[in-house]
Structures are given as C-alpha cells and as structure tokens.
mmCIF file as Biopython writes it, N, C-alpha, C and O atoms, coordinates in Angstrom:
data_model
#
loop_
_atom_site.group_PDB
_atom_site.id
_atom_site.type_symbol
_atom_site.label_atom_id
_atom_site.label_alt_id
_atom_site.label_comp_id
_atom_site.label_asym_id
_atom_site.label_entity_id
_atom_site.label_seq_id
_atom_site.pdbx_PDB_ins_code
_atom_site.Cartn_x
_atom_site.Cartn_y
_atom_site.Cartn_z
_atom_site.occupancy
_atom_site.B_iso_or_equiv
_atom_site.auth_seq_id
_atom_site.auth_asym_id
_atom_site.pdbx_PDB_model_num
ATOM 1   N N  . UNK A ? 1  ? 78.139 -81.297  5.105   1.0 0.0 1  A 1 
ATOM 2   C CA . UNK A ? 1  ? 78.810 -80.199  4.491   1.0 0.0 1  A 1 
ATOM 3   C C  . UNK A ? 1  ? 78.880 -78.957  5.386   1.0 0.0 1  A 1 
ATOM 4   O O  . UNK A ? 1  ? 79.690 -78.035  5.295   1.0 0.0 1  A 1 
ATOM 5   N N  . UNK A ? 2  ? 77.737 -79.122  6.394   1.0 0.0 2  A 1 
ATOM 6   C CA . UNK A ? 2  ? 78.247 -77.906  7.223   1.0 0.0 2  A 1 
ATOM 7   C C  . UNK A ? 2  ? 79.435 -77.391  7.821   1.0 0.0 2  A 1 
ATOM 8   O O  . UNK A ? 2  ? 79.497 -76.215  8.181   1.0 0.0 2  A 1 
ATOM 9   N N  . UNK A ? 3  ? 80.437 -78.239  7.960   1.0 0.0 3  A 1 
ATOM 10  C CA . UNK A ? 3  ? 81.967 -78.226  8.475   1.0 0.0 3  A 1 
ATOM 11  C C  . UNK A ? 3  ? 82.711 -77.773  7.164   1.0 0.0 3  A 1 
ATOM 12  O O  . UNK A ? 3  ? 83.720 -77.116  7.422   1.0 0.0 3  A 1 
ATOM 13  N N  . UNK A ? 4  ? 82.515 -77.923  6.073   1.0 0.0 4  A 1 
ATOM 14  C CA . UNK A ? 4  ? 83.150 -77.448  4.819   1.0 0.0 4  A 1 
ATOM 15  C C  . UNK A ? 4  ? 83.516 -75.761  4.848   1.0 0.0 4  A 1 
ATOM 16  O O  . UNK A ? 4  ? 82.625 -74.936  5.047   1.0 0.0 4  A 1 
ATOM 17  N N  . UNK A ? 5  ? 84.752 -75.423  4.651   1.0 0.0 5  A 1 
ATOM 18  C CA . UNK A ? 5  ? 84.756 -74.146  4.359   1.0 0.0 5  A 1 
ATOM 19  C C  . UNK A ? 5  ? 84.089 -73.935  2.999   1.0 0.0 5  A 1 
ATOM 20  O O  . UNK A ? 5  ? 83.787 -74.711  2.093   1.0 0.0 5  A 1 
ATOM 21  N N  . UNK A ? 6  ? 83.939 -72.335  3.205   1.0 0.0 6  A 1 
ATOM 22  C CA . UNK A ? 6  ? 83.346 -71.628  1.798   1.0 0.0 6  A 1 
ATOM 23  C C  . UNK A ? 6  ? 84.108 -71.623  0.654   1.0 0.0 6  A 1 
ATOM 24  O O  . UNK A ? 6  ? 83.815 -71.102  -0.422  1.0 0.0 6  A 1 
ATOM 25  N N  . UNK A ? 7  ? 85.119 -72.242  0.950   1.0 0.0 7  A 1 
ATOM 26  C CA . UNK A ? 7  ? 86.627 -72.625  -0.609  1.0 0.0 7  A 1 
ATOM 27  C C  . UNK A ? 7  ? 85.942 -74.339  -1.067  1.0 0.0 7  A 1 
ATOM 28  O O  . UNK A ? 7  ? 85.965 -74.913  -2.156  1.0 0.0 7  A 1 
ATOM 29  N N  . UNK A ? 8  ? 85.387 -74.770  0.232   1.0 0.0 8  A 1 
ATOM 30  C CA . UNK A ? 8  ? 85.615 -75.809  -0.419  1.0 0.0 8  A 1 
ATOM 31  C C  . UNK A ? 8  ? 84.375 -76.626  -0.301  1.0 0.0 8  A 1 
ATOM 32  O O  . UNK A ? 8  ? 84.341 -77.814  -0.618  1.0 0.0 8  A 1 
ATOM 33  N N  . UNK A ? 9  ? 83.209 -75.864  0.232   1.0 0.0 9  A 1 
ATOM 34  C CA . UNK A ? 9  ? 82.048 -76.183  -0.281  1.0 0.0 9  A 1 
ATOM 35  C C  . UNK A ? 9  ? 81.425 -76.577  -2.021  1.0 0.0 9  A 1 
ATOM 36  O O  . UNK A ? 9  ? 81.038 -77.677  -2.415  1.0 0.0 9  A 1 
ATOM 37  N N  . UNK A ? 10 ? 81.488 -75.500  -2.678  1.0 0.0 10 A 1 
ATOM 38  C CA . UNK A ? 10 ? 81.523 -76.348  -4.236  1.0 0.0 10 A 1 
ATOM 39  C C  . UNK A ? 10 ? 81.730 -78.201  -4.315  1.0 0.0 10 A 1 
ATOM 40  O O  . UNK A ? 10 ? 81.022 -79.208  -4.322  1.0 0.0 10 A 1 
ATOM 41  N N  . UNK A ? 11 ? 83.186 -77.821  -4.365  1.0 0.0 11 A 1 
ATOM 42  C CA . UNK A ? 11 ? 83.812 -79.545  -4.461  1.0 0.0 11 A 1 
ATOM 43  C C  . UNK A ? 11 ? 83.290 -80.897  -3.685  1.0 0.0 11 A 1 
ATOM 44  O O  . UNK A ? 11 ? 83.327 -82.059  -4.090  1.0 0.0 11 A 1 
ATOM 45  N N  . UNK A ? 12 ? 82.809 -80.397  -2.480  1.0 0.0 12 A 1 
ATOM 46  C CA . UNK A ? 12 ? 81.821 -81.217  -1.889  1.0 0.0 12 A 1 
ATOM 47  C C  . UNK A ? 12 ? 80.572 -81.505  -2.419  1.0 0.0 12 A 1 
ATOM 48  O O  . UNK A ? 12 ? 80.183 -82.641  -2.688  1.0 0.0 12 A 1 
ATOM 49  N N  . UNK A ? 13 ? 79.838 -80.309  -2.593  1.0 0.0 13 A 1 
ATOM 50  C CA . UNK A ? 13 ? 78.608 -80.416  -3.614  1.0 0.0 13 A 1 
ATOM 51  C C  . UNK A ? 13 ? 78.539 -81.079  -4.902  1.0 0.0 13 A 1 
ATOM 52  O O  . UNK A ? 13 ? 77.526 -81.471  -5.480  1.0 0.0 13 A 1 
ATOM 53  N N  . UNK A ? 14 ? 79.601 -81.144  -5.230  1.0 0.0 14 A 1 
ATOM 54  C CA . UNK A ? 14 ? 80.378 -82.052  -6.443  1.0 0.0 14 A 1 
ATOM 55  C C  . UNK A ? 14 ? 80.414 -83.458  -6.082  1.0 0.0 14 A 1 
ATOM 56  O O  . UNK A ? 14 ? 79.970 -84.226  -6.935  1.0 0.0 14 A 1 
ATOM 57  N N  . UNK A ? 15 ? 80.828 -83.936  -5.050  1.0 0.0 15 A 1 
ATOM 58  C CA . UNK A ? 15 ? 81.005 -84.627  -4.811  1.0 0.0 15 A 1 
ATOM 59  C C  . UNK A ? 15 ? 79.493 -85.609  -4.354  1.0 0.0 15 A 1 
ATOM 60  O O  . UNK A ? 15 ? 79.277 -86.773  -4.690  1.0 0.0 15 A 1 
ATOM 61  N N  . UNK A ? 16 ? 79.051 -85.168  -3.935  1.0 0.0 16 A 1 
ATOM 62  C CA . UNK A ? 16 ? 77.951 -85.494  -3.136  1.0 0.0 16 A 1 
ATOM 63  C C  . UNK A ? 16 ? 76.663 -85.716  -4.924  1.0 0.0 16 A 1 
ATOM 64  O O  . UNK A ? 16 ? 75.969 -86.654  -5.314  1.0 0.0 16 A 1 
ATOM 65  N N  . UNK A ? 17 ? 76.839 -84.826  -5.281  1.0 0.0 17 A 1 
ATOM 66  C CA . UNK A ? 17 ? 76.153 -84.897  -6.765  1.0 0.0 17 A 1 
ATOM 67  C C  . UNK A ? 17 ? 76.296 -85.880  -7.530  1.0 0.0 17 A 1 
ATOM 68  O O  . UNK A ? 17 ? 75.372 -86.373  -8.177  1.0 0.0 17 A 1 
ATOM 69  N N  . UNK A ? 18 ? 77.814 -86.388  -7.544  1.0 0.0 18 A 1 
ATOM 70  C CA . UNK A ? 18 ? 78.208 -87.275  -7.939  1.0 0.0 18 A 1 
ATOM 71  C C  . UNK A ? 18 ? 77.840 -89.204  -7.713  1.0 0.0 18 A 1 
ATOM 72  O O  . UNK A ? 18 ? 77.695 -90.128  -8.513  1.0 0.0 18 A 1 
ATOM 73  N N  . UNK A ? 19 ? 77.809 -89.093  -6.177  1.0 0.0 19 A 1 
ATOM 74  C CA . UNK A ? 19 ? 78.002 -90.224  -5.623  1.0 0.0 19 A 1 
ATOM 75  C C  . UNK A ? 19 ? 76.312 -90.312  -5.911  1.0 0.0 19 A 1 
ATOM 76  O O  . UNK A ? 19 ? 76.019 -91.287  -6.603  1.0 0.0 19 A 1 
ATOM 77  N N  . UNK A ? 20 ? 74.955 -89.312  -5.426  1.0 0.0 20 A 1 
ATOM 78  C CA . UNK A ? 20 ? 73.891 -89.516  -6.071  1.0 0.0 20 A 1 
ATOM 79  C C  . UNK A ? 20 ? 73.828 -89.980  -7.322  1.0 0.0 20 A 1 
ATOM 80  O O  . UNK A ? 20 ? 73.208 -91.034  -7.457  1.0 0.0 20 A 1 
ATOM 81  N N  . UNK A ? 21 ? 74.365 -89.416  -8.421  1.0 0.0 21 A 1 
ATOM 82  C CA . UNK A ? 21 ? 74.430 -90.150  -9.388  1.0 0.0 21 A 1 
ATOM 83  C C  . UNK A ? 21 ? 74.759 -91.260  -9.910  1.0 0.0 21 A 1 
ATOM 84  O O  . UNK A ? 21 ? 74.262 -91.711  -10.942 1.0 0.0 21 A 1 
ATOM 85  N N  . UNK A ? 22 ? 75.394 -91.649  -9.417  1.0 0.0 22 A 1 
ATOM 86  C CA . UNK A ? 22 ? 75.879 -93.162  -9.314  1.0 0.0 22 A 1 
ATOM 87  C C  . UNK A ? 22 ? 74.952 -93.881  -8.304  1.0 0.0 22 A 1 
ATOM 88  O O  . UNK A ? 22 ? 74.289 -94.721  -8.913  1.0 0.0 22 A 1 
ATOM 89  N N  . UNK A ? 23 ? 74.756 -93.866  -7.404  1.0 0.0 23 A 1 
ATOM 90  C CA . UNK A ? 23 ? 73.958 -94.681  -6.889  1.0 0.0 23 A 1 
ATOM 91  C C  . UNK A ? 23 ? 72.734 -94.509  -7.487  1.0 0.0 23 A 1 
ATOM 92  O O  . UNK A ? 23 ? 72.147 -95.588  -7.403  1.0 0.0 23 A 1 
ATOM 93  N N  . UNK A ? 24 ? 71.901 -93.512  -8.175  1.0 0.0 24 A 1 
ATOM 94  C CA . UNK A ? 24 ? 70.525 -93.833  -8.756  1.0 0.0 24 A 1 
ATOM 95  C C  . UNK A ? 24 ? 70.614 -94.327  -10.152 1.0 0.0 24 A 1 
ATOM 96  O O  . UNK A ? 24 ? 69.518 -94.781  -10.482 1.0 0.0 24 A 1 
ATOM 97  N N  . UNK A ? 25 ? 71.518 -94.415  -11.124 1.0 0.0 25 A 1 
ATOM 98  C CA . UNK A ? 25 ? 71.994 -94.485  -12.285 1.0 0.0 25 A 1 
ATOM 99  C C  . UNK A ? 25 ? 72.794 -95.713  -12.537 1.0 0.0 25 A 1 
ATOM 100 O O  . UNK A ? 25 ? 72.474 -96.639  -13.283 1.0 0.0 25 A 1 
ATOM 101 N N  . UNK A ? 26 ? 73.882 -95.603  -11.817 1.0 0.0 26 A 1 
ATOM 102 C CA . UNK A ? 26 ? 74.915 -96.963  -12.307 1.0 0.0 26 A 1 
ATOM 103 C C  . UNK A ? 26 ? 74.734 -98.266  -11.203 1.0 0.0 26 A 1 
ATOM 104 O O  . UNK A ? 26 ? 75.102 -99.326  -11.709 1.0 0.0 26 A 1 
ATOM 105 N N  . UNK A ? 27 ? 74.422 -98.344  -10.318 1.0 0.0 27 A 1 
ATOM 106 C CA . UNK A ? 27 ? 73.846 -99.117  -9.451  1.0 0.0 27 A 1 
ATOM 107 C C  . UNK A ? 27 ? 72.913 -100.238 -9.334  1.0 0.0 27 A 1 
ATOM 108 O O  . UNK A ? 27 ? 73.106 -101.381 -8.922  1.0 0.0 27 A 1 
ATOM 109 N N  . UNK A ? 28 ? 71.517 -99.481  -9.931  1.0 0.0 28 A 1 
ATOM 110 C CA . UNK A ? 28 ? 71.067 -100.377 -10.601 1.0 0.0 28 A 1 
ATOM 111 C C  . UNK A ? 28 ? 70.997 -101.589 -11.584 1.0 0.0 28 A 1 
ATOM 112 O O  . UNK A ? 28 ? 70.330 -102.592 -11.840 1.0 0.0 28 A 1 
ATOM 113 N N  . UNK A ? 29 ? 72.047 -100.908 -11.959 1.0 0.0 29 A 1 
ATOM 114 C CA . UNK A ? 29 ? 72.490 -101.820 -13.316 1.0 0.0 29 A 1 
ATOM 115 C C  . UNK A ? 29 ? 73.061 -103.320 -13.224 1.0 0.0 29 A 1 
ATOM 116 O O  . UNK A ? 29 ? 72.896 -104.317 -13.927 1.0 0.0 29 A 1 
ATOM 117 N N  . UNK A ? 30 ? 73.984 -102.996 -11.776 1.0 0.0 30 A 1 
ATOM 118 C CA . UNK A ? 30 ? 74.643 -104.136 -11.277 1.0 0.0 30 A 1 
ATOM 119 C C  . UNK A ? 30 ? 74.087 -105.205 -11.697 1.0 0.0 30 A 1 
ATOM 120 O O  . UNK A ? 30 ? 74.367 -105.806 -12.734 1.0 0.0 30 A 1 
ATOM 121 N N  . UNK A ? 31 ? 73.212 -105.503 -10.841 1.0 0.0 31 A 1 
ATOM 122 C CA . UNK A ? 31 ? 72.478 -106.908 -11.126 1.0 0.0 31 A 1 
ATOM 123 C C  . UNK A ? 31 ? 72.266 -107.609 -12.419 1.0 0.0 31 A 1 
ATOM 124 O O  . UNK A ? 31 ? 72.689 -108.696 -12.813 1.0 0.0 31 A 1 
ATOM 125 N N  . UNK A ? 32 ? 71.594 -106.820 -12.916 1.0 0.0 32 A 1 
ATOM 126 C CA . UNK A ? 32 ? 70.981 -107.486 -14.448 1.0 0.0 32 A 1 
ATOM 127 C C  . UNK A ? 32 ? 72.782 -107.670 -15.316 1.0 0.0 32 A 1 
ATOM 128 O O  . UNK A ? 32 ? 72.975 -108.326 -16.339 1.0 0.0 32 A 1 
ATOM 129 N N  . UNK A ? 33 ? 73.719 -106.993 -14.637 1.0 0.0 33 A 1 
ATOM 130 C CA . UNK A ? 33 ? 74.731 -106.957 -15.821 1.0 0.0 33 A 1 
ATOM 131 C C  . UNK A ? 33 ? 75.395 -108.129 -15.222 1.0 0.0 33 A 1 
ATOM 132 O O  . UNK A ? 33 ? 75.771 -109.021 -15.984 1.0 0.0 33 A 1 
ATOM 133 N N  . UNK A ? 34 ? 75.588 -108.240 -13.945 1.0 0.0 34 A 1 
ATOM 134 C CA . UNK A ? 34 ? 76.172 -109.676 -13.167 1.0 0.0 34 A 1 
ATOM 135 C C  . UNK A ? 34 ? 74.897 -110.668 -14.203 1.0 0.0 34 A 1 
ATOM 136 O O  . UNK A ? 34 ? 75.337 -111.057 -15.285 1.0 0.0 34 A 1 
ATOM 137 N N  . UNK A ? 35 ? 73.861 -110.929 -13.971 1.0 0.0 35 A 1 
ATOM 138 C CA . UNK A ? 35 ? 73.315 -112.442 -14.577 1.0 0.0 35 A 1 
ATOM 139 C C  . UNK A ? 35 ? 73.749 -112.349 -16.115 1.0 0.0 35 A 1 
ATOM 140 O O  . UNK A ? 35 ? 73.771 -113.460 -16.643 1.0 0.0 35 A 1 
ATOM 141 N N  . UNK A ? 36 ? 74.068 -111.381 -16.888 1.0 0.0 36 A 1 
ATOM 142 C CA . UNK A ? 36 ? 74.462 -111.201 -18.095 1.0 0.0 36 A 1 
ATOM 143 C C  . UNK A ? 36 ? 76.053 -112.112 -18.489 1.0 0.0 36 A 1 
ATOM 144 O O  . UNK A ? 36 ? 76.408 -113.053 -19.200 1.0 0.0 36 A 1 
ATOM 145 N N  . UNK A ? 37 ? 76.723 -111.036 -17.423 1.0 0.0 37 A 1 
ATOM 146 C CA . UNK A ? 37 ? 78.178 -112.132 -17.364 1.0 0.0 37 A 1 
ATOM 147 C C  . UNK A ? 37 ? 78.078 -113.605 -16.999 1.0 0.0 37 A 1 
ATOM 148 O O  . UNK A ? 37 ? 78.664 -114.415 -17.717 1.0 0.0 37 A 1 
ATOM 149 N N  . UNK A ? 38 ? 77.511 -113.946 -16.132 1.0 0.0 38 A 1 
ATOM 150 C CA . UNK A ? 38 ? 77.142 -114.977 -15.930 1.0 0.0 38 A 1 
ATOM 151 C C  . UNK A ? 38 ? 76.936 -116.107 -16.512 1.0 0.0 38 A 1 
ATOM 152 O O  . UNK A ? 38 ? 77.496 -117.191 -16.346 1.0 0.0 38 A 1 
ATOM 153 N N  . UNK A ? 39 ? 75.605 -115.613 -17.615 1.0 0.0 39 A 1 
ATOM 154 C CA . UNK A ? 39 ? 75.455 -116.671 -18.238 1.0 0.0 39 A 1 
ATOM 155 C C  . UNK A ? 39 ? 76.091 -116.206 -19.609 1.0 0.0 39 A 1 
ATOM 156 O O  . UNK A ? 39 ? 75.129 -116.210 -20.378 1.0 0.0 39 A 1 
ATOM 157 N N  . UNK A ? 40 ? 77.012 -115.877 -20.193 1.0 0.0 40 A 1 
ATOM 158 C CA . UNK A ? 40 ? 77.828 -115.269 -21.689 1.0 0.0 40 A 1 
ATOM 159 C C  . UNK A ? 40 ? 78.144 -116.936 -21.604 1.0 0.0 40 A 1 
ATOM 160 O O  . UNK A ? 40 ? 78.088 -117.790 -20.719 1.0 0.0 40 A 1 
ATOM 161 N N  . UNK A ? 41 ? 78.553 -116.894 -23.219 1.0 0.0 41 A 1 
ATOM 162 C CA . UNK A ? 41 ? 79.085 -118.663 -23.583 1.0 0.0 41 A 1 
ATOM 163 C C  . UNK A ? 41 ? 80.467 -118.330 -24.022 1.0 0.0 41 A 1 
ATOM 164 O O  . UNK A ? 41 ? 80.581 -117.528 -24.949 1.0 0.0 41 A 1 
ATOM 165 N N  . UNK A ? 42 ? 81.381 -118.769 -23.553 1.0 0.0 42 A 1 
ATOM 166 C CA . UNK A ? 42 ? 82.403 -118.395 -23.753 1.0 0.0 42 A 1 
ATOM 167 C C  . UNK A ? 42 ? 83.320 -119.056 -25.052 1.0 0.0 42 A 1 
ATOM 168 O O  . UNK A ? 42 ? 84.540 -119.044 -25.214 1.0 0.0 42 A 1 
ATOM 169 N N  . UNK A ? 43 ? 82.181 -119.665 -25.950 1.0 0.0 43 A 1 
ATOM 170 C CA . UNK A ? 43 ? 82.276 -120.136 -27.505 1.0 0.0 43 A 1 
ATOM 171 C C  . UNK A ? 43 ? 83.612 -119.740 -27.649 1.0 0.0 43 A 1 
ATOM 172 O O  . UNK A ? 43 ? 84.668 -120.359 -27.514 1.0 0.0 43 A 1 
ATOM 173 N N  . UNK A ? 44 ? 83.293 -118.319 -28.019 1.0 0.0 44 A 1 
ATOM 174 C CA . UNK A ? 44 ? 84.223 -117.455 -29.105 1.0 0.0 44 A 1 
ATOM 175 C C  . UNK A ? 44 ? 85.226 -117.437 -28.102 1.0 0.0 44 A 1 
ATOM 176 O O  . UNK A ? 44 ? 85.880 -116.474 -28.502 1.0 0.0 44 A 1 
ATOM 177 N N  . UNK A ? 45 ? 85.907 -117.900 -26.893 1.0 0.0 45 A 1 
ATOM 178 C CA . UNK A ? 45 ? 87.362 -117.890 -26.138 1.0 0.0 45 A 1 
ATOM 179 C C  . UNK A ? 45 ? 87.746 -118.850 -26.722 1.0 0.0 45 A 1 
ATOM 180 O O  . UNK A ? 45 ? 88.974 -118.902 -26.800 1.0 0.0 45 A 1 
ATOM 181 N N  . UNK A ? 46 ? 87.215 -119.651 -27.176 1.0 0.0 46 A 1 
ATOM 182 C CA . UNK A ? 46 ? 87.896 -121.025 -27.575 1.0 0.0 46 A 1 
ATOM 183 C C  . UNK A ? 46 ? 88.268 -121.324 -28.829 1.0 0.0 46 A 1 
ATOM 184 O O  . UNK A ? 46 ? 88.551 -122.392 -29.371 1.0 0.0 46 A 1 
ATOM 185 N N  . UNK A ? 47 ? 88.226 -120.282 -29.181 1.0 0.0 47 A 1 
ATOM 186 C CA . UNK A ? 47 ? 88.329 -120.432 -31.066 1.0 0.0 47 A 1 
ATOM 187 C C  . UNK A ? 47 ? 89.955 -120.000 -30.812 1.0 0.0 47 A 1 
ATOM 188 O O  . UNK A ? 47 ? 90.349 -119.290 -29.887 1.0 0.0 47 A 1 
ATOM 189 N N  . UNK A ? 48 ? 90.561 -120.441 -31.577 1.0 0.0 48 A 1 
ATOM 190 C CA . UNK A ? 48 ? 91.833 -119.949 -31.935 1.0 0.0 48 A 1 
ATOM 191 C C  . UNK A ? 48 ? 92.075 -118.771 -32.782 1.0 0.0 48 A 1 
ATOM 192 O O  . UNK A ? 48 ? 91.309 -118.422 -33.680 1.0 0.0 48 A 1 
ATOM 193 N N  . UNK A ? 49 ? 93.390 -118.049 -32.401 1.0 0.0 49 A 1 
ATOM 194 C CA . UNK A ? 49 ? 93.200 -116.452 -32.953 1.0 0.0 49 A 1 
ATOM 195 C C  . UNK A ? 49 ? 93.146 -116.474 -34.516 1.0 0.0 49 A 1 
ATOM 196 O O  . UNK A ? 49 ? 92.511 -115.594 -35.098 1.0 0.0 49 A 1 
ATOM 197 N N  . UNK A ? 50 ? 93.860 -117.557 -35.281 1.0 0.0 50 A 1 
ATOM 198 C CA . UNK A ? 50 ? 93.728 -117.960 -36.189 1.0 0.0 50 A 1 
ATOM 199 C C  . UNK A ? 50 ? 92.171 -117.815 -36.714 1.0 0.0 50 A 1 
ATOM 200 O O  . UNK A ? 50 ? 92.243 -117.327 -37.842 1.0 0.0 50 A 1 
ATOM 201 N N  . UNK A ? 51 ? 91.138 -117.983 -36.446 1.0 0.0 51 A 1 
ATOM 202 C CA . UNK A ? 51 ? 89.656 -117.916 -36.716 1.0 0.0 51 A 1 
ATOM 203 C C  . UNK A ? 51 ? 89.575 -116.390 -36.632 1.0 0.0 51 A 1 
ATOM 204 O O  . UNK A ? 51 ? 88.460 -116.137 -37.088 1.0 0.0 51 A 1 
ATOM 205 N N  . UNK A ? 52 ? 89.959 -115.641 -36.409 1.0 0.0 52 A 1 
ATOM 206 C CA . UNK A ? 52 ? 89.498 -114.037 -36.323 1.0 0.0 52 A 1 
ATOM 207 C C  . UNK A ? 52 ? 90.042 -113.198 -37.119 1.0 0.0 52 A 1 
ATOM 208 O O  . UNK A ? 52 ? 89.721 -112.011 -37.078 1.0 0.0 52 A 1 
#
C-alpha cells in the first residue's frame, strides 16, 4: 500500500480487510463443505417433479 495515493488508500485497506477475511473465515470451510457435497445422496434428484 505504500505506492497507493492518499485518495486511494482507504479502498485498498478495504480491500486488503477483505481478502483477510475471507481467507480466515470462508476458507476454511472449503474442505469440510467439499466432503459434504461429496458424499449428498442424490435420492431426492430422482424423484419426479410430480412427488414435490
């Protein structure tokens, strides 16, 4: 951020806040939500719309 002008420092800091947040927060998650999809039974695709 040192190259950032003073207009546009904020938005960087924004930015940078952001991408921390996501990487300590939504990131994690990946994994456990991949073996989740993974193993789902895809039963209920096979039902006809008729059943719902």
């Amino acid at each position: 951020m040192p190259a950032a002008s003073a207009k546009d420092r904020p938005f960087c800091q924004g930015k940078v806040a952001a991408a921390k947040f996501f990487a300590r927060i939504v990131l994690p998650l990946v994994p456990p939500r991949r073996l989740i999809v993974e193993g789902a039974d895809l039963s209920l695709m096979e039902l006809p719309e008729a059943a719902f």
